[in-house]
C-alpha positions, 0 to 999 in steps of 0.5 A: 893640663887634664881637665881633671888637674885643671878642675882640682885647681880650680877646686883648690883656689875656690877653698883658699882664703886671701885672709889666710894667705895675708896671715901666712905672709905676715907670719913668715915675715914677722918669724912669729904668730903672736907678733902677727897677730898684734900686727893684724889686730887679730888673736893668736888664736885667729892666726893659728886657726888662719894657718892651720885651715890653710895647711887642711886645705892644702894637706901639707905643713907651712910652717915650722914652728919651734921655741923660737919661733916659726919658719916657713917649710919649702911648701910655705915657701912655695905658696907665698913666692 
């Protein structure tokens, strides 16, 4: 790894929020941001916030959100594996 991509990560891991990647997993295991945030004992509103700071920091979509719904993107996949 250049020490450009190996700074860029190092960057990048200093931005990522353990809370927001716990809030990501209980998403994608629940299939819905309102029963995680019951779950988390949070908001709705702190959870779509929680998603929506880590899709900016990461400049990809996590989550595929639909009426029935969310489900993780290939990004979201790859994140949380």
């Amino acid at each position: 790894m250049s020490r450009r991509t190996s700074g860029h990560a190092a960057n990048l891991a200093r931005r990522l929020k353990l809370r927001d990647l716990h809030t990501l997993i209980k998403v994608a295991e629940l299939g819905s941001m309102a029963k995680a945030a019951a779950e988390l004992s949070v908001t709705q509103p702190a959870v779509s916030l929680a998603i929506a700071e880590l899709e900016s920091t990461l400049n990809v979509r996590l989550l595929d959100r639909g009426s029935r719904g969310v489900k993780l993107t290939t990004y979201g996949q790859a994140l949380i594996s």
